[in-house]
C-alpha positions as CSV (number, residue, x, y, z in Angstrom):
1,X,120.9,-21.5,-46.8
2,X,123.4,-22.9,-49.1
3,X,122.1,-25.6,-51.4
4,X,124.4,-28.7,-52.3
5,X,124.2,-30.0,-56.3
6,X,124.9,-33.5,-56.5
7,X,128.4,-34.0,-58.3
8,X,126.6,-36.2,-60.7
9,X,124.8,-33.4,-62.3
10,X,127.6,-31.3,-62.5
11,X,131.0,-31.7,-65.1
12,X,134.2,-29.3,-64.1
13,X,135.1,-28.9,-67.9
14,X,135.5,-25.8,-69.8
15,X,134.7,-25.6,-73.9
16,X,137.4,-26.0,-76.1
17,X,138.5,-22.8,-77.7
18,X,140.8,-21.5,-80.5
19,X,141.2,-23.3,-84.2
20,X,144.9,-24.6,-83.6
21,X,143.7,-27.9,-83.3
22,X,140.8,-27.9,-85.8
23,X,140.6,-30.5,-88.8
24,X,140.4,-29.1,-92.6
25,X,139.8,-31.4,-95.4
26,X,140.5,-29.8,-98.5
27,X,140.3,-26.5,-97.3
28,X,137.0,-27.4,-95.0
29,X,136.6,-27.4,-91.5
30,X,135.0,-30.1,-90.6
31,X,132.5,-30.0,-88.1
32,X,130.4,-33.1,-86.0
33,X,127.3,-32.5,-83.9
34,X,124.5,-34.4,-82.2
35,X,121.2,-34.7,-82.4
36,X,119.9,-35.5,-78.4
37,X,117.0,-37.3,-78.2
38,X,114.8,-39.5,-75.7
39,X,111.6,-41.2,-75.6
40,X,108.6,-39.7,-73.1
41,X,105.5,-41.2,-72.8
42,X,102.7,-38.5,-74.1
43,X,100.5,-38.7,-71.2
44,X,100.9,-37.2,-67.4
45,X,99.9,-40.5,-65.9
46,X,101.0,-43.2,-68.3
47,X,99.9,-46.4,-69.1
48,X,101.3,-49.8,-70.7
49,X,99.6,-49.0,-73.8
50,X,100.9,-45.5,-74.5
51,X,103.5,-44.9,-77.2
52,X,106.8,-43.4,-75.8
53,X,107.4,-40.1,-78.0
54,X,110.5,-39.1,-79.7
55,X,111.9,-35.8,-78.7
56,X,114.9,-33.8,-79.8
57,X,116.7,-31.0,-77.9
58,X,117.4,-27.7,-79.4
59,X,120.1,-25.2,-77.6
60,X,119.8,-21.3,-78.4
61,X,122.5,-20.0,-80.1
62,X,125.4,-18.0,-78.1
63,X,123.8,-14.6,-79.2
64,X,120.5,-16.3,-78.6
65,X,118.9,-15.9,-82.1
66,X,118.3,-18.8,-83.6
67,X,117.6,-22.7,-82.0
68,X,120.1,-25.5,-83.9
69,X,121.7,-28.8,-82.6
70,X,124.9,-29.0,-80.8
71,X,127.8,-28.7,-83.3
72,X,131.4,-27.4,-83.0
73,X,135.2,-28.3,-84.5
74,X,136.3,-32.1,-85.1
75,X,139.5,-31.9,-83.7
76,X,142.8,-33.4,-84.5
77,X,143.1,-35.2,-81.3
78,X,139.5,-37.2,-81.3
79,X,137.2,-39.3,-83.2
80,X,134.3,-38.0,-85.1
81,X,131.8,-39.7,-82.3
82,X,134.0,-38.3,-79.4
83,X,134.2,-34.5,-81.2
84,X,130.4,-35.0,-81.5
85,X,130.0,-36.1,-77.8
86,X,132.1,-33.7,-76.6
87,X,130.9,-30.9,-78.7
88,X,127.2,-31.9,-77.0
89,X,128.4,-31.9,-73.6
90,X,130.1,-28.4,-73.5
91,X,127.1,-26.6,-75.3
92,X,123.5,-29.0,-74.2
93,X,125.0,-30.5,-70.9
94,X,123.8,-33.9,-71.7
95,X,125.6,-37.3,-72.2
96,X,123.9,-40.8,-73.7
97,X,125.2,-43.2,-76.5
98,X,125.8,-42.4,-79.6
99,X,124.9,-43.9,-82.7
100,X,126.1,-44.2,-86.3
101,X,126.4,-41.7,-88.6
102,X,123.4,-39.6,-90.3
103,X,125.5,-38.5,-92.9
104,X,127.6,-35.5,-94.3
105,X,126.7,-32.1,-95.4
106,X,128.5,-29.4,-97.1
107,X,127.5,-25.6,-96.6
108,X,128.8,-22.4,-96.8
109,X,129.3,-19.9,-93.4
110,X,126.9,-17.4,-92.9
111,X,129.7,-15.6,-91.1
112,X,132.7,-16.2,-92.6
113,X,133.6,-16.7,-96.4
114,X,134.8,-20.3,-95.8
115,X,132.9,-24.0,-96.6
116,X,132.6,-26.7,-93.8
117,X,131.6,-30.3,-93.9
118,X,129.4,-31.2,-91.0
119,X,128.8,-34.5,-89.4
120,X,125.8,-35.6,-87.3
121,X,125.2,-37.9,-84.7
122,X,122.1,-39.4,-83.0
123,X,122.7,-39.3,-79.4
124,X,120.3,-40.9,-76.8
125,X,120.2,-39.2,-73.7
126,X,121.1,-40.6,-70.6
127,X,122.0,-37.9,-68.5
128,X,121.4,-33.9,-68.1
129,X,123.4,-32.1,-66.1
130,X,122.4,-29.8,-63.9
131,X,125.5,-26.8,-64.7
132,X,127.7,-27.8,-67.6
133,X,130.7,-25.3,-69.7
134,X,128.2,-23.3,-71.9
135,X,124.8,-22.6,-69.4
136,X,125.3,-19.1,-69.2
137,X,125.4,-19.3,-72.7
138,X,122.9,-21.1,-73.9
139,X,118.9,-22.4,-73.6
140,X,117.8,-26.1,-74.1
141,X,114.5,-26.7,-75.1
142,X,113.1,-30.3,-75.6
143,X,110.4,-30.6,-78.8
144,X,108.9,-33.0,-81.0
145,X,111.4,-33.4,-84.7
146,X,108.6,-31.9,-86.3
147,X,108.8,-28.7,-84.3
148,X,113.3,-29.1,-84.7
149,X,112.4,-29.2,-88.5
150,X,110.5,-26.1,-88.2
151,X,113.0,-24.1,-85.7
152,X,116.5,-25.5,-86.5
153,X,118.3,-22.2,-88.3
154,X,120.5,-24.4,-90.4
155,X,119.3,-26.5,-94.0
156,X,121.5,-29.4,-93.1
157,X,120.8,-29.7,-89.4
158,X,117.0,-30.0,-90.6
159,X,118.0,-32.6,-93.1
160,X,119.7,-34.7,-90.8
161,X,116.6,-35.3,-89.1
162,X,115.7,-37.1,-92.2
């Protein structure tokens, strides 16, 4: 038996590849990424006086080593928020509003012998899709910020968390 997805769940849209496009300021890539998050109320059978709780999602990195927030290439054709959004899409499969700025942070590659400035973005979650561009690559895994600040592989993701 064949099972149907809904098309809501689903997005026909591969990632973005190559650095043709990619934005450089003053020698820099410049990178954007999210942070996902969404409120969950602690309890298996809530009630009106429980506290929603703040979660984060985490994706695995493509060679599955290390846990860090959606990030890729601002591009030359996009906004910082819509890089960001799109950057979250192809590599978490989720989509939500996005908020303002948390702030800019330089750092040095661990792979290649090159600085970037990197952007992030709160994004609230209002959708997770079912198949999205990098599920075969990747792992999502929801968690308190406490837990991101522990697992997150990269200084200034964890500082963005504030």
């Amino acid at each position: 038996m064949v099972a149907l997805v809904p098309q809501e769940n689903m997005v026909a849209l591969v990632s973005r590849t190559g650095r043709h496009l990619q934005r450089y300021s003053k020698g820099r890539r410049q990178v954007v990424g999210c942070i996902p998050y969404r409120y969950r109320t602690s309890k298996q059978t809530p009630s009106k006086h429980d506290a929603p709780e703040l979660e984060v999602l985490v994706i695995t990195s493509q060679k599955g080593k290390g846990k860090l927030f959606p990030k890729g290439g601002w591009e030359i054709d996009e906004s910082k928020e819509g890089a960001a959004s799109r950057e979250t899409l192809e590599e978490a499969g989720v989509r939500g509003l996005i908020g303002g700025e948390l702030g800019k942070w330089s750092f040095k590659s661990k792979s290649h012998d090159a600085y970037y400035d990197g952007y992030m973005f709160p994004l609230l979650v209002q959708e997770q899709l079912d198949f999205w561009p990098e599920k075969n690559l990747r792992q999502r895994i929801w968690m308190s910020a406490q837990e991101a600040r522990e697992v997150c592989q990269h200084w200034w993701m964890k500082d963005s968390l504030g």
